[in-house]
Biopython code that builds the backbone (N, CA, C, O; Angstrom):
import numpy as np
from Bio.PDB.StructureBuilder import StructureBuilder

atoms = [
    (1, "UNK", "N", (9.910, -5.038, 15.363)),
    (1, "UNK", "CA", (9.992, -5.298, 13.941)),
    (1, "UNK", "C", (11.279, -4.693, 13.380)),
    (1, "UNK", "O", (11.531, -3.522, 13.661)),
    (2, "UNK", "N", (12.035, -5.329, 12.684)),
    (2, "UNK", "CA", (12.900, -5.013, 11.276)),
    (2, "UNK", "C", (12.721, -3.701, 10.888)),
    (2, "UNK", "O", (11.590, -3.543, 10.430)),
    (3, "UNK", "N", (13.562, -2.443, 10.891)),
    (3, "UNK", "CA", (12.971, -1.554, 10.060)),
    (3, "UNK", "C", (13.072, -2.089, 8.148)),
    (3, "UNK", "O", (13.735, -2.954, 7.576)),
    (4, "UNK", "N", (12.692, -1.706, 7.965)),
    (4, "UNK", "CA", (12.373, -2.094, 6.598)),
    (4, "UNK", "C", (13.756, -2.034, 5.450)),
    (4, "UNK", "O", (14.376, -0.970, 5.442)),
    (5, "UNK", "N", (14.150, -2.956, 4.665)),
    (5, "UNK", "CA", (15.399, -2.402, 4.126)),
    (5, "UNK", "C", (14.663, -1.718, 2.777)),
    (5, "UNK", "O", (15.438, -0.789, 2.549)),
    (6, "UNK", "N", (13.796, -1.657, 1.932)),
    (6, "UNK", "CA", (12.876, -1.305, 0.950)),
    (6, "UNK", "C", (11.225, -0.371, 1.470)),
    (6, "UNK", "O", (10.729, -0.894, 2.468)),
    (7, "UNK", "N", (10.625, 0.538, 1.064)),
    (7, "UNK", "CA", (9.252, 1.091, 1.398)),
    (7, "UNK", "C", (9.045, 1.156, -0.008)),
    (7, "UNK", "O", (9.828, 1.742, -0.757)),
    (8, "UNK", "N", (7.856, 0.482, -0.449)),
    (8, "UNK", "CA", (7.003, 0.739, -2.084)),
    (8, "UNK", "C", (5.513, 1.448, -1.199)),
    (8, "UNK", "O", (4.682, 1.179, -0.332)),
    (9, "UNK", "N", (5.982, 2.632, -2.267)),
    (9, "UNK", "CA", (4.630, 3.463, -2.024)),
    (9, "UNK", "C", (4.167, 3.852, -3.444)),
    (9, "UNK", "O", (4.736, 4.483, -4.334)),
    (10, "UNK", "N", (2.411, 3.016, -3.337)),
    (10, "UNK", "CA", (2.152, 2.878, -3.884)),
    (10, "UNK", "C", (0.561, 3.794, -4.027)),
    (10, "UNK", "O", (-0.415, 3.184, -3.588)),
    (11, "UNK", "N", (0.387, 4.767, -4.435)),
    (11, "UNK", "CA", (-1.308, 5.120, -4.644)),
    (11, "UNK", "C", (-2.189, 4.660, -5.884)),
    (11, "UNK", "O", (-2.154, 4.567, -7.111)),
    (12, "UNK", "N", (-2.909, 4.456, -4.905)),
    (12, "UNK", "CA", (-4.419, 3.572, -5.622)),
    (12, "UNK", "C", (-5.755, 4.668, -5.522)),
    (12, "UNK", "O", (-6.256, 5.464, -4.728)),
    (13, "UNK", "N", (-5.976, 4.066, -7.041)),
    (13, "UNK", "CA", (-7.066, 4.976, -6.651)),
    (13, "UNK", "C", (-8.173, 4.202, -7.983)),
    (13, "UNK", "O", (-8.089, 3.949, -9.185)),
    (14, "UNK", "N", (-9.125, 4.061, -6.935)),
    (14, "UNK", "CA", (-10.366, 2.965, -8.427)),
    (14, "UNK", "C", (-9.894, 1.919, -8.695)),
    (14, "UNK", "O", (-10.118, 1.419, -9.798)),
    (15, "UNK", "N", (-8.995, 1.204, -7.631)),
    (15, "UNK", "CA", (-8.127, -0.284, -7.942)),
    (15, "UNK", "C", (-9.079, -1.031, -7.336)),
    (15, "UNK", "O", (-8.718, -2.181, -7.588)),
    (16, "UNK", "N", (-9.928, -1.086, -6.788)),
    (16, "UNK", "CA", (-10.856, -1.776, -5.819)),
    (16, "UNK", "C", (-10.506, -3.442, -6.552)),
    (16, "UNK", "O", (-9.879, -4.228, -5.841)),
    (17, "UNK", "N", (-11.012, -3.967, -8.192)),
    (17, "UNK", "CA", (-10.204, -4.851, -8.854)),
    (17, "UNK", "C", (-8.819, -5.432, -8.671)),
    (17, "UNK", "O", (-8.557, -6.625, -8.517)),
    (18, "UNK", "N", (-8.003, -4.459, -8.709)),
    (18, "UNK", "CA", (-6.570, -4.840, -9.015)),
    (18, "UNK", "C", (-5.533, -4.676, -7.973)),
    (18, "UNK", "O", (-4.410, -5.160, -8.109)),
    (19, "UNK", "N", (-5.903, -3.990, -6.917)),
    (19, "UNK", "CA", (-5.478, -3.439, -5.320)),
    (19, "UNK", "C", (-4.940, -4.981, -4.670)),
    (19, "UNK", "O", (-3.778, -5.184, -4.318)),
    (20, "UNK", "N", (-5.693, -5.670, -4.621)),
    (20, "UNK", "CA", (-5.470, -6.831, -4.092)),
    (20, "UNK", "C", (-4.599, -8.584, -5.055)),
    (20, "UNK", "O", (-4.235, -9.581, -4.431)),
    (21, "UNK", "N", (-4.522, -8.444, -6.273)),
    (21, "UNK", "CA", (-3.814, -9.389, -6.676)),
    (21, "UNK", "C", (-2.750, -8.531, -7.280)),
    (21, "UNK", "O", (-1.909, -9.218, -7.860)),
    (22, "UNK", "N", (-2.537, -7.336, -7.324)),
    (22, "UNK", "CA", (-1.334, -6.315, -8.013)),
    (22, "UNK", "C", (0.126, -6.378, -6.141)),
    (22, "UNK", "O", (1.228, -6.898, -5.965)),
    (23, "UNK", "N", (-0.629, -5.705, -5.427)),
    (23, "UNK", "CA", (0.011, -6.074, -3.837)),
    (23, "UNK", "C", (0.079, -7.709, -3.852)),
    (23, "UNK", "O", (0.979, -7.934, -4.660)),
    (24, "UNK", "N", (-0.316, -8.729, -3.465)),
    (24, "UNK", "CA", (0.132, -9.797, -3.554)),
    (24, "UNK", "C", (1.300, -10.545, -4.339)),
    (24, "UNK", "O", (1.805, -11.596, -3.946)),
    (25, "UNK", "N", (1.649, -9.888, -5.460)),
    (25, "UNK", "CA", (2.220, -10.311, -6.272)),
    (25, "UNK", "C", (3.680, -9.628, -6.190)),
    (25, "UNK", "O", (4.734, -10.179, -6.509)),
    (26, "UNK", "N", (3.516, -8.225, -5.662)),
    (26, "UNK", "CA", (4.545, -7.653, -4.876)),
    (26, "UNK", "C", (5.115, -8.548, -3.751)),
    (26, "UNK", "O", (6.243, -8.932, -3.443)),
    (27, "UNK", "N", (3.636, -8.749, -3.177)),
    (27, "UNK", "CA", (4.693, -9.511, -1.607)),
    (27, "UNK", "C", (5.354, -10.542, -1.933)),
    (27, "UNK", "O", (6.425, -10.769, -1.370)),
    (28, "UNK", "N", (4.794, -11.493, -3.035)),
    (28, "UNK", "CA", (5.403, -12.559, -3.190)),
    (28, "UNK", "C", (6.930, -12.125, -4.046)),
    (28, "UNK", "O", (7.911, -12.867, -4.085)),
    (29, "UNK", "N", (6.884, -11.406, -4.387)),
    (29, "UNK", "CA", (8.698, -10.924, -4.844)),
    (29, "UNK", "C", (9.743, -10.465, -4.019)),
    (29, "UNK", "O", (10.942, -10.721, -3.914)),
    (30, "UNK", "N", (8.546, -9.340, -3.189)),
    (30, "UNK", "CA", (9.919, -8.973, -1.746)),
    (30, "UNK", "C", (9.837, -9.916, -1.278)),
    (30, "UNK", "O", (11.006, -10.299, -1.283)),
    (31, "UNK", "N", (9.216, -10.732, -0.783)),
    (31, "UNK", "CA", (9.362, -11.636, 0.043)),
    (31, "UNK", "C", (10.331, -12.541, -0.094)),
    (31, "UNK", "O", (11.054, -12.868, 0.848)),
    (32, "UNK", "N", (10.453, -13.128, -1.533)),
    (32, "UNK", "CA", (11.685, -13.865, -1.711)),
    (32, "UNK", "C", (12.969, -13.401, -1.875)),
    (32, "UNK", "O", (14.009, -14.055, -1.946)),
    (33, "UNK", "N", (12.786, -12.103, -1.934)),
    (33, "UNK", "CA", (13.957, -11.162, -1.298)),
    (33, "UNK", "C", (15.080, -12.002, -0.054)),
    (33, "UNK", "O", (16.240, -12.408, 0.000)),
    (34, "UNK", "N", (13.722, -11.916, 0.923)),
    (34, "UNK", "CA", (14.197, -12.136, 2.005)),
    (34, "UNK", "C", (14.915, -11.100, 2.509)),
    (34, "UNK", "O", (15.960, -11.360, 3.106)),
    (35, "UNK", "N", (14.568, -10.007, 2.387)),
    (35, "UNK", "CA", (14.813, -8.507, 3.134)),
    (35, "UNK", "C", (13.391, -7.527, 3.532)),
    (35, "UNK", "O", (12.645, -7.104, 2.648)),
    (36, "UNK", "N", (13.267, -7.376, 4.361)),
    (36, "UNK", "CA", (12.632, -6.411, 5.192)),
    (36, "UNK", "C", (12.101, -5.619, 4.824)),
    (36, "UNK", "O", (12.787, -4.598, 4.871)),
    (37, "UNK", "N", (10.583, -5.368, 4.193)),
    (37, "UNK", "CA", (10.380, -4.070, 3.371)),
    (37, "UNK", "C", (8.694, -4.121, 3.930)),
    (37, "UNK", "O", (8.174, -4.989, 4.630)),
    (38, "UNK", "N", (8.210, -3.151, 3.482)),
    (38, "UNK", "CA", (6.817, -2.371, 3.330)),
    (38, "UNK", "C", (6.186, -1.887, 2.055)),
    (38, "UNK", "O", (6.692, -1.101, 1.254)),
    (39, "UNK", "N", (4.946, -2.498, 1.977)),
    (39, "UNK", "CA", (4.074, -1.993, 1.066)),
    (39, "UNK", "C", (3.178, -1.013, 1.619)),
    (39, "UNK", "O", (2.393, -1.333, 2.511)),
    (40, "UNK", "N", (3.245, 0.359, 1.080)),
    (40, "UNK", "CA", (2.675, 1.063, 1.679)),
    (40, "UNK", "C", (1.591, 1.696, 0.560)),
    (40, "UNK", "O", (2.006, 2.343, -0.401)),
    (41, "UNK", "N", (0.053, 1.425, 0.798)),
    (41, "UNK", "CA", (-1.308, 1.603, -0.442)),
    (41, "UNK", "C", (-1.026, 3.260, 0.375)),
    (41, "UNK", "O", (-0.626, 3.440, 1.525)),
    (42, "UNK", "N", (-1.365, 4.241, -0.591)),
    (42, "UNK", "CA", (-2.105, 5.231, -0.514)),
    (42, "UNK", "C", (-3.439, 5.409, -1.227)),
    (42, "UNK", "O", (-3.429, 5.853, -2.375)),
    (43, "UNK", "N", (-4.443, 5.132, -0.704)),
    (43, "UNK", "CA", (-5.870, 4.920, -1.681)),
    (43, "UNK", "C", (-5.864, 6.423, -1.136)),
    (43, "UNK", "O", (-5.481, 6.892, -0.065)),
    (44, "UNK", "N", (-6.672, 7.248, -2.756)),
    (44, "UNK", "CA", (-6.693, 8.292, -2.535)),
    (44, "UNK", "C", (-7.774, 8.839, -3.568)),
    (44, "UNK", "O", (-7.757, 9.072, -4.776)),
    (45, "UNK", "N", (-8.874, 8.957, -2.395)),
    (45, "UNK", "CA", (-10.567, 9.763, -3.136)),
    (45, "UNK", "C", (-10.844, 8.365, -3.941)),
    (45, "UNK", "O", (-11.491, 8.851, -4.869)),
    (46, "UNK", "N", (-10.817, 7.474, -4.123)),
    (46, "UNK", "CA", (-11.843, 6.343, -4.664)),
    (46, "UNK", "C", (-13.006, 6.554, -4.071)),
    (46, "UNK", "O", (-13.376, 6.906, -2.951)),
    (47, "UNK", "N", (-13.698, 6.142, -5.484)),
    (47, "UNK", "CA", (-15.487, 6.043, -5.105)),
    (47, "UNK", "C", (-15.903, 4.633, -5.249)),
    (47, "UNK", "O", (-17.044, 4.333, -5.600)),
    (48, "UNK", "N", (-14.738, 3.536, -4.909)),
    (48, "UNK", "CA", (-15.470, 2.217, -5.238)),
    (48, "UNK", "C", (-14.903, 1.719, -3.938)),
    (48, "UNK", "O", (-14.958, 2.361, -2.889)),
    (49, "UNK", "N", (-14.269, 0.347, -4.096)),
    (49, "UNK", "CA", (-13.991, -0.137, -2.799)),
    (49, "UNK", "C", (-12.658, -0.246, -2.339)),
    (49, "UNK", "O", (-12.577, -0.806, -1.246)),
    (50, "UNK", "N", (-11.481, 0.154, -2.888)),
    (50, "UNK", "CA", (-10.362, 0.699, -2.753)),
    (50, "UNK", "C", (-9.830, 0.231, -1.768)),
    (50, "UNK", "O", (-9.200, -0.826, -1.816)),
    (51, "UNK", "N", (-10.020, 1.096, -0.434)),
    (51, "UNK", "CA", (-9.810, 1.591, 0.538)),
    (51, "UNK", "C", (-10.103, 0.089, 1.771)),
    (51, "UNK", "O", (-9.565, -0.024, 2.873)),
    (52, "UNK", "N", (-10.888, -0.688, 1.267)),
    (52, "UNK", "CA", (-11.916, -1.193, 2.124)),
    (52, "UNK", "C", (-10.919, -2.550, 1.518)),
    (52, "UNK", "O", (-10.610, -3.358, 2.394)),
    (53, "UNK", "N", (-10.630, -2.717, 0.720)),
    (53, "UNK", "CA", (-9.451, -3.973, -0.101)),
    (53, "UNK", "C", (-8.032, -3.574, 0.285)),
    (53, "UNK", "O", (-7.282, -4.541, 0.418)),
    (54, "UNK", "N", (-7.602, -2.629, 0.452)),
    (54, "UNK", "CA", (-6.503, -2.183, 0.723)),
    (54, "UNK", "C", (-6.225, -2.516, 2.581)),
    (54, "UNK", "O", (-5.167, -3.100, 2.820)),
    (55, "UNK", "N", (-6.733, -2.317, 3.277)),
    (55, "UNK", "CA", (-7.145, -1.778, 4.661)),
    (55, "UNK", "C", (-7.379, -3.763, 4.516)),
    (55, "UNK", "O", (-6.409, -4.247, 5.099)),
    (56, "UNK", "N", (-8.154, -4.732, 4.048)),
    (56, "UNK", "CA", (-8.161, -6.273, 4.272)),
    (56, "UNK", "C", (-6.818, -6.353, 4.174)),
    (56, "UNK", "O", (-6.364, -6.996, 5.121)),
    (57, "UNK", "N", (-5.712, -5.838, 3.170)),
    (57, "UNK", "CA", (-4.648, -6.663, 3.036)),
    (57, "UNK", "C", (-3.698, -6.058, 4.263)),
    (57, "UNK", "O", (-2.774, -6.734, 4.713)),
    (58, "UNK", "N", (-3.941, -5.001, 4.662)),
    (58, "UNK", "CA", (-3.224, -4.787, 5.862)),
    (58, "UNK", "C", (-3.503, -5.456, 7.266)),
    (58, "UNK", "O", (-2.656, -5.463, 8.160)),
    (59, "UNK", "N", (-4.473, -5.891, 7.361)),
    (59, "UNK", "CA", (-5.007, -6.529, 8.115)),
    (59, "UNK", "C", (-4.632, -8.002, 8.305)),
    (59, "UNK", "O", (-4.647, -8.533, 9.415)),
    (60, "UNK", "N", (-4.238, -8.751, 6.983)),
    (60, "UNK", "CA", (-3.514, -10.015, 6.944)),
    (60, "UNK", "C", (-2.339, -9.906, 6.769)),
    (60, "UNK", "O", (-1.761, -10.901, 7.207)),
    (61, "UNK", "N", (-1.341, -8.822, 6.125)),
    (61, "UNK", "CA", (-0.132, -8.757, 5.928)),
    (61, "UNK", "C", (0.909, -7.899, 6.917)),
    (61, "UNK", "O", (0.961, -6.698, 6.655)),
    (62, "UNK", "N", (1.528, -8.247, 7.737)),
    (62, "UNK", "CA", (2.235, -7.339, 8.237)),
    (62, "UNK", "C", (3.334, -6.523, 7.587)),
    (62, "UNK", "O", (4.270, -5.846, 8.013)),
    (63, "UNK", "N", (3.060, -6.710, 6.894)),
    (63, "UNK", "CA", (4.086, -5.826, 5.530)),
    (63, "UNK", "C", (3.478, -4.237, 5.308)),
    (63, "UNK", "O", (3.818, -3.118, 5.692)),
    (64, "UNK", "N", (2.527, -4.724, 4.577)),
    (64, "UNK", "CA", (1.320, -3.776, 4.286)),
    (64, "UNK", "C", (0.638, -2.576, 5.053)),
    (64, "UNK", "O", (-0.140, -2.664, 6.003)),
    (65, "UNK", "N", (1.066, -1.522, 4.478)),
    (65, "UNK", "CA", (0.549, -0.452, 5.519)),
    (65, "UNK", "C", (-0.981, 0.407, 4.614)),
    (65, "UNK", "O", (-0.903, 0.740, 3.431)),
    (66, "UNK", "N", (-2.129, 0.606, 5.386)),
    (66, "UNK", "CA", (-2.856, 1.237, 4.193)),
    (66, "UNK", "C", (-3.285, 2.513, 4.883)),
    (66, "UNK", "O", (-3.199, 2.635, 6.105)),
    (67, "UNK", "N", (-3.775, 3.522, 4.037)),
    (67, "UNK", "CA", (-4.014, 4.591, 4.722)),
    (67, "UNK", "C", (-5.487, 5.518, 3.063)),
    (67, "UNK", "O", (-5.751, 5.211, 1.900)),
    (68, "UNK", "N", (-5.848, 6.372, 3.807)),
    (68, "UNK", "CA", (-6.536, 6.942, 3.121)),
    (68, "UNK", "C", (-6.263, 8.987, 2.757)),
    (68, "UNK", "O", (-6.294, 9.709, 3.753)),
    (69, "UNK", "N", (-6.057, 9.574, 1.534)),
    (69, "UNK", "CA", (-5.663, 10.710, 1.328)),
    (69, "UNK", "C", (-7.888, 10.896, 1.112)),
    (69, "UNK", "O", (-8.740, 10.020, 0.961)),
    (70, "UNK", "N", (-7.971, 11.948, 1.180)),
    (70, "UNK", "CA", (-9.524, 11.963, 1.217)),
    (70, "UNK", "C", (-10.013, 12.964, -0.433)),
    (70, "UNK", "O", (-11.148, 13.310, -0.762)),
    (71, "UNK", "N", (-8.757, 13.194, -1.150)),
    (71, "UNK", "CA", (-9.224, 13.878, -2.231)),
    (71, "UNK", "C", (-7.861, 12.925, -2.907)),
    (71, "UNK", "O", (-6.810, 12.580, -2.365)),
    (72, "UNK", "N", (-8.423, 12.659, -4.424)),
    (72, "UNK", "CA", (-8.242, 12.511, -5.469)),
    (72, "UNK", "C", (-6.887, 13.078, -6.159)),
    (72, "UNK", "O", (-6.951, 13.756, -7.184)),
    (73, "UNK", "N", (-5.239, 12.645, -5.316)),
    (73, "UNK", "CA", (-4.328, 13.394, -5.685)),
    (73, "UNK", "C", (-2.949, 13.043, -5.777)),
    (73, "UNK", "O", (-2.133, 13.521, -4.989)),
    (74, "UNK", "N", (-2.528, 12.003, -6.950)),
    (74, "UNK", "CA", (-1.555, 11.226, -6.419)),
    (74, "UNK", "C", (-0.123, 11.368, -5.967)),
    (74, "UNK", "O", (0.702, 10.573, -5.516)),
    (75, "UNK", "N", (-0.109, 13.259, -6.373)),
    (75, "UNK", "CA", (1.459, 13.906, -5.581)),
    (75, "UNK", "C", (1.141, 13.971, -4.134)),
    (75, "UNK", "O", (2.164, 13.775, -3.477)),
    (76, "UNK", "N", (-0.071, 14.207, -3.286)),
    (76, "UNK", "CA", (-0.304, 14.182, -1.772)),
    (76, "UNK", "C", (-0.171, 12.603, -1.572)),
    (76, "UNK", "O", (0.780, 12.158, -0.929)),
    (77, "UNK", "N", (-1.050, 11.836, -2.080)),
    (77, "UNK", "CA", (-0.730, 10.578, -1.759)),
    (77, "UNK", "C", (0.523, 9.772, -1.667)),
    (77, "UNK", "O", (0.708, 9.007, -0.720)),
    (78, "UNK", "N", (1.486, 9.946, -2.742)),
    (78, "UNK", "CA", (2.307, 9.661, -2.540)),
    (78, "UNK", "C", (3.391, 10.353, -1.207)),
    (78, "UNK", "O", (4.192, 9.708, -0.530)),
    (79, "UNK", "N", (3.174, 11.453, -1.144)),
    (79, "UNK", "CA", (4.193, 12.722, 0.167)),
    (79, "UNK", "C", (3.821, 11.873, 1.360)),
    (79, "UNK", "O", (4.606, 11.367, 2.163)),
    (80, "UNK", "N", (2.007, 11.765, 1.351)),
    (80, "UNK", "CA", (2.234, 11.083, 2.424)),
    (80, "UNK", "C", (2.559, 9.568, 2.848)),
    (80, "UNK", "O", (2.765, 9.253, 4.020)),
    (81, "UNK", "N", (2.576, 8.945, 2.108)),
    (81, "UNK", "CA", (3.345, 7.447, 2.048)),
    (81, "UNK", "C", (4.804, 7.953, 1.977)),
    (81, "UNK", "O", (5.194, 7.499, 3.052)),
    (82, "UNK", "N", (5.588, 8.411, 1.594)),
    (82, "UNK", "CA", (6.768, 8.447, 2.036)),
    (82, "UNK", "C", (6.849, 9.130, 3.372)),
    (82, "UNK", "O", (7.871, 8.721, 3.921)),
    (83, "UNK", "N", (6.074, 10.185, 4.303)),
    (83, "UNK", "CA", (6.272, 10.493, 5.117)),
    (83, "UNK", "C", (5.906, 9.143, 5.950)),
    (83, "UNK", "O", (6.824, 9.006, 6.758)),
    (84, "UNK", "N", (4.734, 7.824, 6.147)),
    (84, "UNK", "CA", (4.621, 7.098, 6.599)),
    (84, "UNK", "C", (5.463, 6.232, 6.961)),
    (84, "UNK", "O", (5.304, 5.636, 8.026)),
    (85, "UNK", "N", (6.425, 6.010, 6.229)),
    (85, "UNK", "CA", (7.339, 5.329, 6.149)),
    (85, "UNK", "C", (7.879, 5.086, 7.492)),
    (85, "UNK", "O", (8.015, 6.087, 8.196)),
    (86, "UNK", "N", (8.355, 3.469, 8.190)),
    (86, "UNK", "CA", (8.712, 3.059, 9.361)),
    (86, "UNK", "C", (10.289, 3.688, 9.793)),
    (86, "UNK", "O", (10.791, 3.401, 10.880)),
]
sb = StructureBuilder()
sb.init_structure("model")
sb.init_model(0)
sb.init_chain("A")
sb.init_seg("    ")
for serial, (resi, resn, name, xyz) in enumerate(atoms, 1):
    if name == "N":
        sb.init_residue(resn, " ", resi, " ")
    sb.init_atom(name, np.array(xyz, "f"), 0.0, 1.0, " ", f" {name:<3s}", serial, name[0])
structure = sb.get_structure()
C-alpha cells in the first residue's frame, strides 16, 4: 500500500448515528483527491454502538482504520490515532 499522503484522526464517541455517513462523506472528498490518505476513528468509551459502526467501515474501506481507547478521553484518543498512523 501507498503510504498515505494525508491521516484524519478522528475520535468518536456516542456517534453510533453519525460515525458512518460523517466518514463516508470524508471518503468521498479524499477520494477525489486522488491522493493517498487514511481515516483513522478513535471511538473512545461509547456506551452505544460506536465502535461496532466504526470497525463495519473498516472492514469495507481500506482507507479506514478503527480502533478502540477504553475510557472516555478525546486527548488519549486522539495521541493514539496519531501514533497509529501508517
Amino acid at each position: 500500500m501507498t503510504p498515505p499522503w494525508v491521516s484524519i484522526v478522528v475520535p468518536v464517541f456516542n456517534e453510533a448515528a453519525l460515525v458512518g455517513p460523517s466518514s463516508e462523506q470524508l471518503l468521498r472528498s479524499f477520494r477525489a483527491r486522488r491522493r493517498p490518505f487514511e481515516l483513522i476513528l478513535a471511538e473512545n468509551g461509547s456506551t452505544d454502538d460506536t465502535l461496532a459502526k466504526a470497525q463495519e467501515l473498516a472492514a469495507s474501506h481500506t482507507e479506514v482504520v478503527a480502533f478502540n481507547v477504553p475510557e472516555a478521553n478525546y486527548g488519549r484518543a486522539m495521541r493514539e490515532g496519531i501514533d497509529r498512523e501508517r
